[in-house]
N, C-alpha and C positions, 0 to 999 in steps of 0.2 A: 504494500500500500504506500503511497505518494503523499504524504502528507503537507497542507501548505504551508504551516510554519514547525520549525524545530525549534524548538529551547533547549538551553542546558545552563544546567550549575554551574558556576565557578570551582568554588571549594570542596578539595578532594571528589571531584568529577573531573571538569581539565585541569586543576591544578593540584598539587598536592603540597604543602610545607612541611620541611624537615623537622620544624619544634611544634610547638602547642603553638594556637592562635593568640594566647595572651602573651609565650615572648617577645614576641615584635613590640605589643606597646611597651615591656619592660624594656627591651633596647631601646625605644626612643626614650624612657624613661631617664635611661643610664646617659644617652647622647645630651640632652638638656641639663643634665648636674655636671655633666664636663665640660658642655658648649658655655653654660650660662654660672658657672659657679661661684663667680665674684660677685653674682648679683640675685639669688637664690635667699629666700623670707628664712629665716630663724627657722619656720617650722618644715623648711621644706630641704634639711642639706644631705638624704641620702635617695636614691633611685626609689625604693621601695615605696617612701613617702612621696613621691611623685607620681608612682605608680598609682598608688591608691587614691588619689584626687585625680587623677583622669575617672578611672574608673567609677568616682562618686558625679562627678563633669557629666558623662554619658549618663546615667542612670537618671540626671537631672534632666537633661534635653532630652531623653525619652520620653520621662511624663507630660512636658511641657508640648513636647508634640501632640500626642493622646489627649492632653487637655484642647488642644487646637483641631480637634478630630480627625489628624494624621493618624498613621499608626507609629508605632514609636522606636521611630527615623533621627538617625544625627551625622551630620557630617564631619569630616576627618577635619576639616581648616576652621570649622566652629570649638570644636573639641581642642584643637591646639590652642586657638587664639584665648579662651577663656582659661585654660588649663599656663598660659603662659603666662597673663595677666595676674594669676592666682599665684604662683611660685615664684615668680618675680619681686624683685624691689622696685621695678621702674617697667612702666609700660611697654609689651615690645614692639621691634615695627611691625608692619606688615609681610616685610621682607624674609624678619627672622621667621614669621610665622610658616612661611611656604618652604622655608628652609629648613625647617625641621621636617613640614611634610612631605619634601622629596627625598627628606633621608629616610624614614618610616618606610616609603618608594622602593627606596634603592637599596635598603634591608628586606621587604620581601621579595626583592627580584633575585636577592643571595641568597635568600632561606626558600626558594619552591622552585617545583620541577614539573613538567608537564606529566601526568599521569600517561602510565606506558600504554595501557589496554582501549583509553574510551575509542582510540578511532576506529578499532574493529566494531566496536559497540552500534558507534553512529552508523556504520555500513548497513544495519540492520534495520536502520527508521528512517529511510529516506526523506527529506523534504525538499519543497521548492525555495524554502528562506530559513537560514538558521540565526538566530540569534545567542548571544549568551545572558541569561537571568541572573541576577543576585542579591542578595539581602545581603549590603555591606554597606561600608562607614567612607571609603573611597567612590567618590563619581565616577562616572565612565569614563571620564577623561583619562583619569590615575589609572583605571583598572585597563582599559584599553590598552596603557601603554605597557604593561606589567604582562599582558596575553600576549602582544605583540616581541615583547622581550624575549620569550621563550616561543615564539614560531606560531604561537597560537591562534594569532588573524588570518591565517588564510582558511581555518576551518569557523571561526567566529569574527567578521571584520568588522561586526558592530553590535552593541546590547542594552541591557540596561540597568539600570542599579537603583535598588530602592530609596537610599538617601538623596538621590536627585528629584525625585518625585513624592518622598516622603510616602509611600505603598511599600508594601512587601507580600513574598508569597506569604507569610505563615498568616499572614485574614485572607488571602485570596486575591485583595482587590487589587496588586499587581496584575496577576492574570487576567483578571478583567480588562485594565486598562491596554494591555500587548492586547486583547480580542477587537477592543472598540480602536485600535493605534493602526492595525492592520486589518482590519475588516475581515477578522475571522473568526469561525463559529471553535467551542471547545473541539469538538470534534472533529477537525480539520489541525487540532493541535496537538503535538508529541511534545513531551518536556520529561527531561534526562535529569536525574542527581541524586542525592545519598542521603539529604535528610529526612526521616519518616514523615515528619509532618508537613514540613514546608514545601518538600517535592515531592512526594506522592500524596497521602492521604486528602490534604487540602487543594489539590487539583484535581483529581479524580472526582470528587465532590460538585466540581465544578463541570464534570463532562471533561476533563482534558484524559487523554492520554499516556498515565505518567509509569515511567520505567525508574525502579528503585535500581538505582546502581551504587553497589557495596563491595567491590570484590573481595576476596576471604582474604590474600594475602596480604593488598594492601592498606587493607582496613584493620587486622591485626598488627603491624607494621607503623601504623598512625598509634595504635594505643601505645605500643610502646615506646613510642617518640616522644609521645606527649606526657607522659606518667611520669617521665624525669623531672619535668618544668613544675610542678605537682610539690616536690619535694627534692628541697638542696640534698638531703640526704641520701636520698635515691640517687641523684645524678652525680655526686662524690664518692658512691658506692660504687654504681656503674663504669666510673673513669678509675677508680682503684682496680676493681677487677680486668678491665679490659688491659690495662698496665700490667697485671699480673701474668694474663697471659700473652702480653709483647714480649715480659721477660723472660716467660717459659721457653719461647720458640728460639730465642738466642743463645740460649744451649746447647738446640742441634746445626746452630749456622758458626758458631764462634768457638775457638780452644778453651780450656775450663777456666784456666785467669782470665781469661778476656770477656768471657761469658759471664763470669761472678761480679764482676767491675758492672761490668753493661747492666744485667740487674739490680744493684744497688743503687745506679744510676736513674734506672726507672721507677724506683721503691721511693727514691727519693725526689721526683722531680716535682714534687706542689711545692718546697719548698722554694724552687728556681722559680718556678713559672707563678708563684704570688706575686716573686720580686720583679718581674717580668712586666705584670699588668701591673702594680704600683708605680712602677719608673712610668709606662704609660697614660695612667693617669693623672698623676701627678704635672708630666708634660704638658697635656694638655689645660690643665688647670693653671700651673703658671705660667706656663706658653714661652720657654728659652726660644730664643732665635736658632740654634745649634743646639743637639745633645752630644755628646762626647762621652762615650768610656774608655775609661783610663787603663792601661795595660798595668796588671799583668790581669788580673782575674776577669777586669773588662771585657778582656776578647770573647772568652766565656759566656757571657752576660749580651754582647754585642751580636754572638751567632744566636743565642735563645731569643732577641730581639727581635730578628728577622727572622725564623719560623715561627715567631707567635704571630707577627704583622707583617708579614710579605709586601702587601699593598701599601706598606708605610700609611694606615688606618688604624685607631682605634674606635669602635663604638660608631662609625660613619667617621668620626674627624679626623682631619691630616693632622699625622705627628711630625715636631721639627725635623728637619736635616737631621743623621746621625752618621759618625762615623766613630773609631777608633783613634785614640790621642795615646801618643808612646811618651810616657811620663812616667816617672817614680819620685820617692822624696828624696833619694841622692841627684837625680837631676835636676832638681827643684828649689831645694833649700836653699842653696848657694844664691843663686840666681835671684831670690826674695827678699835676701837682708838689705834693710834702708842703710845699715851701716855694720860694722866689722867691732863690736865691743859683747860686753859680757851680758848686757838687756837682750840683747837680740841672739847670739847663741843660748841664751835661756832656751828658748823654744825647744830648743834638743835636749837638755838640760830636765827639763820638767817631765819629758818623757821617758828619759834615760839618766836617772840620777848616776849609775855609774858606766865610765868610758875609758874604752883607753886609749891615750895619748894620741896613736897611730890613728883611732877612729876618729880623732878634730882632726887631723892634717887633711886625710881620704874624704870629709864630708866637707872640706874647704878647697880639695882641688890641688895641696902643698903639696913637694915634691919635699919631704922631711930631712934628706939629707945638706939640702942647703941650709937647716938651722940647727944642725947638730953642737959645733961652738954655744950656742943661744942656749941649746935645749942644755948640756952639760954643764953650762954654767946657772942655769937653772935648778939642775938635780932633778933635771925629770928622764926618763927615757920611753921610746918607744909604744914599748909594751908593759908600761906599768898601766894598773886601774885605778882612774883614778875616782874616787868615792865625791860624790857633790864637786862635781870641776867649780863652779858657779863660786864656792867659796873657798877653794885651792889657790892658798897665796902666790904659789908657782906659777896657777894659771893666771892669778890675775897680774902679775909678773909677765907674763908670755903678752895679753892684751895691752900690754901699756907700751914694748917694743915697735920702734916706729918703723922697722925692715921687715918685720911681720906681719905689722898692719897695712902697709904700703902693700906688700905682693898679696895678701886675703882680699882687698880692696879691687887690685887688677883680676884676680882673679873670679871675684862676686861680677865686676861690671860686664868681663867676657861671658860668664856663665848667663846672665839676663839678656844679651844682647843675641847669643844663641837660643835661648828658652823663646825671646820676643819673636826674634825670625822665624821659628817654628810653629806658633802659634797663629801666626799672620799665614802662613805658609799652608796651615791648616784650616782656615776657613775663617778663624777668629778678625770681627773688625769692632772697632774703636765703639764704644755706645751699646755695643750686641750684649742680652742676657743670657746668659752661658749655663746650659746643663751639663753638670757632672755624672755621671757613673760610675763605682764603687763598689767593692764590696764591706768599704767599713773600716776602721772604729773610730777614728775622730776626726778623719778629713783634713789631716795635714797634709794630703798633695792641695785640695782643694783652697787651702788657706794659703798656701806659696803663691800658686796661681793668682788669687784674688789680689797681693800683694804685687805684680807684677804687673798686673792689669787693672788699675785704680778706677777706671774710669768704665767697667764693663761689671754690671750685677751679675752674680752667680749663684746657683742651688745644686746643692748636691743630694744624689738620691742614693741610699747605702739601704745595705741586708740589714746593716745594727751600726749601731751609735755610742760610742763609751761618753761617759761627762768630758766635755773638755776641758786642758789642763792649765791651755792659752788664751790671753784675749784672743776675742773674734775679732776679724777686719771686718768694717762697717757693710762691706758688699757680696758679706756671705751668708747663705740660711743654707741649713742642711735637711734633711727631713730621713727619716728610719721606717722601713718598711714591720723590720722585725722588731728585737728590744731594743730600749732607746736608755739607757741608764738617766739620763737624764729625767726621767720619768716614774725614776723610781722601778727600773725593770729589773726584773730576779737576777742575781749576780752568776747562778748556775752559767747561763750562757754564755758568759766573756770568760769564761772559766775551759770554754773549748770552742777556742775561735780558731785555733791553729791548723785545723783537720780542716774544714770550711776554707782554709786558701789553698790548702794541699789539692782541695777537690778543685776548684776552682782555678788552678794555676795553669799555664802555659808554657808551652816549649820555649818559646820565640826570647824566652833572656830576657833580664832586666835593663832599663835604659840607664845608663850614667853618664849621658853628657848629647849634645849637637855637635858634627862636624859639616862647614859647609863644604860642600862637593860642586866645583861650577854655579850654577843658580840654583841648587837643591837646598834646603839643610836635610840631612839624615840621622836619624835617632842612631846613636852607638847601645850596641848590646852587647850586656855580659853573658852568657850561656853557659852554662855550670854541666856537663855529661853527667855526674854522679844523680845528678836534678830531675835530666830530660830522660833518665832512663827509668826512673818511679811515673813518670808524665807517661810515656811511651807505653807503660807494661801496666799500668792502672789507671793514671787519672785520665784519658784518651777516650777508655772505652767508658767510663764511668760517666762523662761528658756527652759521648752519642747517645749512651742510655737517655739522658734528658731528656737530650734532642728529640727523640726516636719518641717519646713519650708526651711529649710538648707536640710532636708533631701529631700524633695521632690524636692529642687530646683537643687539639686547637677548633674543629670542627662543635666541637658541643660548646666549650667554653664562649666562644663568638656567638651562637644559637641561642644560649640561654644569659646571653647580657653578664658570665659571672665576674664578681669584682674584685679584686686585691685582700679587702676588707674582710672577704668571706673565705680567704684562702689561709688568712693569717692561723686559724688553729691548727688545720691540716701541717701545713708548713711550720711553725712551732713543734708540732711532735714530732714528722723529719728529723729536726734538731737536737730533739731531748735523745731521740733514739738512736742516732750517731754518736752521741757525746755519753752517753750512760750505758750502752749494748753494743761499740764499735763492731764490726763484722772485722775479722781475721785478714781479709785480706785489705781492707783499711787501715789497719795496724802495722801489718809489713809495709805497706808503702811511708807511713809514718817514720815510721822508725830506719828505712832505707831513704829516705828526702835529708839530705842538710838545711840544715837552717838558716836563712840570711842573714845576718845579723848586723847591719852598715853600722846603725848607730848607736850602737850600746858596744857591748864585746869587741865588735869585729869581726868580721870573717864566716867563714860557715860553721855550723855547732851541728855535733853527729848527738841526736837524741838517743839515739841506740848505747851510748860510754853513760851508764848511771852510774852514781853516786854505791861504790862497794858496802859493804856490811862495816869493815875494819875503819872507811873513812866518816860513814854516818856516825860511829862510835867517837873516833878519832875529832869530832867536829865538836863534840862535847864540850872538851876540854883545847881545842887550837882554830885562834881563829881563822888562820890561812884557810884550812878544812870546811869550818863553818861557812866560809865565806865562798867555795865552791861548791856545796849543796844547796845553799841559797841562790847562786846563778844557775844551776841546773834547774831547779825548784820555777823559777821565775820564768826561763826560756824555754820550758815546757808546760806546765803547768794540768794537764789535760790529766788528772785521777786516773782515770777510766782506761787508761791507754797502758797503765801503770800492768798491765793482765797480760800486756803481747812484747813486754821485756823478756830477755834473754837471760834470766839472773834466778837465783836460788826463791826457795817460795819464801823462805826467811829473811830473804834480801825483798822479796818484793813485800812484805809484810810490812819491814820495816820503812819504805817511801811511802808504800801507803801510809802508814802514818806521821808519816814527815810533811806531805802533800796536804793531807787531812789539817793539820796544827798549821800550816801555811795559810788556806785558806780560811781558815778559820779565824788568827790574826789578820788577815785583808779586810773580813768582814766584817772586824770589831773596829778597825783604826775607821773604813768606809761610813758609819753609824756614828762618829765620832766628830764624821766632817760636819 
């Protein structure tokens, strides 16, 4: 039979969306608290609360329809513009209004896909005119463009949508009005779709035609799509499990070290990918000109960057530029003193009460042998430690020498005029608000910089945050995704921040200086093999694990608007479970990494040489001793790690309690500040 006019659904008939029909307004939810958040009412600063007053918006302009004897119809640009007026501090324009509605748009033309089955379907109800019907909040205009998007005009090139007319099928009088529009009787009319009442039962009633279309699979397939959106807890359940078995399968692809790393890598990655959409959010809310992470864990942080947001998008909005900035605080430091005296070496000072000699020359760029005379008339050497330089009359002796200040002086002005080049070199201009990237704890690269570049605002976004020890320079804010001591966050954490850069770390070497090459500057890197071969043989595969997990998780995280804010628990226990349950082969790599050590010690510290049974004994009673279980104590510090030493169980009894009384003093002098 020939029928004159065809209808059809929209919704899961031609189209189908990957999430529930309520996370789209929650993504535009999430897109207006990031687009609009400096300008967002007291009661309205997180998505969910923006969600819910849409939603109470509609419910209103339904009644007020039904009071006007429509049926009760709202449209998508009404809904915004009152919903923007409502969460706003200031009225918005018109412009912003359509501009949040083509992001809404341009999220469900990412979130739906043309149903695979209905064209056989239609092959079976022939008409002379087909149309598409819909009871939706988008006009035709919108919804046209969205079936066109996906191919779906040349099977429906024109329709019509209830909120334009303020009719819907579920009273009917839709249908009516398509019978009296085209001059056709029910009976001459076929109409396609899946909700019981709106497309069959209440047409049929009317004389139409109507074919319930449900198909089993993909209508099972919708339930479980949308059951996630339902409950965070389901969909953090969902994304754990599926991560479980990503890890499973790299088992049978990878060697057993490599396979172990990769798994812990995906066990662990909500706590990468919170700090991932934080740094994104955050972006967009202060809106840097440039984002930059900073090498070494950066890079790290820089690749999870670009598989979370490939599109350079979050939420609909464009994120700043970002690139990778090769910086440390040995190529830094130097470069940020306003001047060469004992105020301004404080800075290291405060951080590193004790240093040795050898470590002021190396963090100043001295070539120590030209002040050996100086230094022996001093009574200092090399490789002595020296306890509070800051009040070491030797050193304040050393700073008052006008040939040592003279060549720290040339040597600071070369180091800033290389830092400036490279920074210019790098995208950085004069007046630009500059995002940092980090993995933490107090932001002393980011405060050199800032010192370097007076005239250029900067934020920096870090995993964690310790108090800082420094004044701030007036042109920096930092912001912590995870604890923020500053806030009074549980000390456990900073108590195993060491494993967290192990994980985080890169082959590619530390930077310690600019050389210019032709019109280039090129970052100099140290690369340490004893370093890159724990990188190579653990933290590598540990890092694709993320990846690999990030990637496959990024589809739902995007679909369901999820935030930073909501990632923080999951990601917190990551952290507690690394640092209080290390896995084995975490531990070997720990304990096979040297440790950096520019500006305290010096040089690389093998965590693996603990403190013997005879010298924790010995420490008792000399303080040489003592004074070496205390720097082991300090440059490790991680308890928990104290289980994948190589030493007697009565040797490891005894740091454990050494460790224990350590920490235990930190958190009494801490309470005291």
């Amino acid at each position: 039979m020939m029928y004159k006019l065809r209808t059809i659904d929209v919704w899961d008939t031609l189209l189908r969306r990957k999430c529930h029909p309520e996370a789209v307004k929650f993504a535009t939810a999430l897109r207006i608290f990031l687009r609009f958040h400096a300008d967002l009412s007291a009661n309205f600063i997180t998505p969910a609360t923006i969600y819910d007053r849409r939603n109470a918006i509609e419910a209103q302009l339904a009644r007020r329809a039904e009071e006007a004897s429509h049926d009760g119809e709202y449209r998508l640009m009404d809904v915004l513009r009152v919903l923007l007026c409502d969460v706003l501090k200031t009225p918005p324009k018109e412009e912003d209004v359509l501009d949040v509605a083509e992001g809404e748009l341009s999220f469900e033309m990412a979130m739906t896909f043309p149903d695979p089955d209905i064209q056989a379907v239609l092959e079976e109800y022939p008409a002379e005119k087909t149309l598409y019907l819909s009871d939706f909040y988008m006009g035709s205009e919108m919804l046209g463009r969205l079936l066109a998007y996906h191919g779906l005009d040349k099977i429906v090139p024109e329709g019509l949508v209830s909120c334009d007319l303020m009719l819907n099928k579920r009273s009917g009088r839709l249908f009516s009005h398509v019978h009296k529009l085209y001059g056709v009787t029910p009976q001459q009319h076929v109409h396609i779709g899946d909700n019981l009442d709106a497309d069959v039962e209440t047409p049929r009633r009317l004389g139409v035609t109507a074919i319930s279309y449900v198909p089993e699979e993909a209508h099972t397939a919708r339930g479980m799509r949308e059951s996630l959106f339902v409950s965070r807890d389901a969909l953090f359940s969902h994304l754990h499990l599926s991560s479980q078995r990503l890890g499973e399968q790299a088992v049978a692809s990878f060697e057993k070290h490599e396979a172990a790393a990769f798994q812990i890598g995906v066990q662990a990655a909500p706590l990468f990918i919170g700090f991932a959409l934080f740094i994104a959010e955050q972006a967009l809310i202060d809106a840097p000109d440039r984002l930059f992470f900073f090498t070494r864990e950066g890079e790290f942080f820089y690749r999870l960057h670009n598989t979370l947001f490939a599109d350079g998008k979050h939420a609909g909005c464009n994120l700043p530029p970002s690139s990778i900035l090769a910086v440390s605080r040995q190529a830094t430091f130097a470069a940020s003193l306003e001047a060469v005296d004992i105020e301004e070496l404080g800075r290291v000072w405060s951080l590193n009460s004790q240093q040795k000699l050898s470590t002021l020359f190396a963090i100043l760029d001295i070539d120590a042998a030209t002040f050996v005379p100086l230094l022996e008339r001093l009574r200092l050497t090399l490789d002595e430690l020296i306890i509070t330089p800051q009040e070491d009359q030797r050193i304040l002796a050393l700073f008052e020498d006008e040939g040592f200040l003279a060549k720290a002086r040339s040597k600071a002005l070369s180091k800033r005029q290389g830092l400036t080049a490279y920074l210019h070199q790098s995208g950085v201009k004069a007046g630009n608000k500059l995002g940092f990237v980090d993995i933490g704890w107090r932001g002393t690269i980011q405060d050199n910089i800032a010192r370097v570049l007076p005239a250029n605002d900067t934020v920096g976004y870090y995993l964690a945050l310790r108090r800082f020890l420094n004044e701030q320079p007036p042109n920096v804010s930092k912001l912590a995704f995870g604890p923020d001591e500053r806030r009074g966050a549980d000390m456990d954490f900073f108590e195993t921040f060491e494993p967290l850069e192990l994980l985080c770390n890169s082959a590619n070497g530390s930077v310690s200086a600019y050389q210019k090459q032709c019109d280039r500057v090129i970052p100099v890197r140290e690369i340490n093999e004893q370093e890159n071969m724990v990188i190579e043989s653990f933290t590598r595969h540990f890092q694709d694990g993320v990846i690999a997990a990030a990637s496959m998780q990024r589809p739902l995280l995007t679909s369901h608007s999820v935030c930073s804010a909501e990632m923080l628990k999951p990601a917190l226990k990551v952290w507690g479970e690394l640092a209080s349950r290390p896995p084995n082969q975490l531990l070997e790599a720990y304990y096979n990494a040297p440790q950096h050590d520019l500006f305290g010690f010096g040089g690389f510290f093998d965590r693996g040489k603990a403190p013997s049974l005879s010298m924790l004994f010995m420490a008792l009673f000399s303080r040489r001793q003592r004074q070496l279980v205390i720097q082991y104590v300090k440059r490790t510090q991680w308890s928990s790690a104290l289980n994948g030493l190589k030493v007697s169980l009565l040797n490891r009894w005894a740091l454990i309690a050494v460790f224990w009384l350590a920490h235990r003093y930190k958190r009494l002098r801490a309470r005291g500040r």
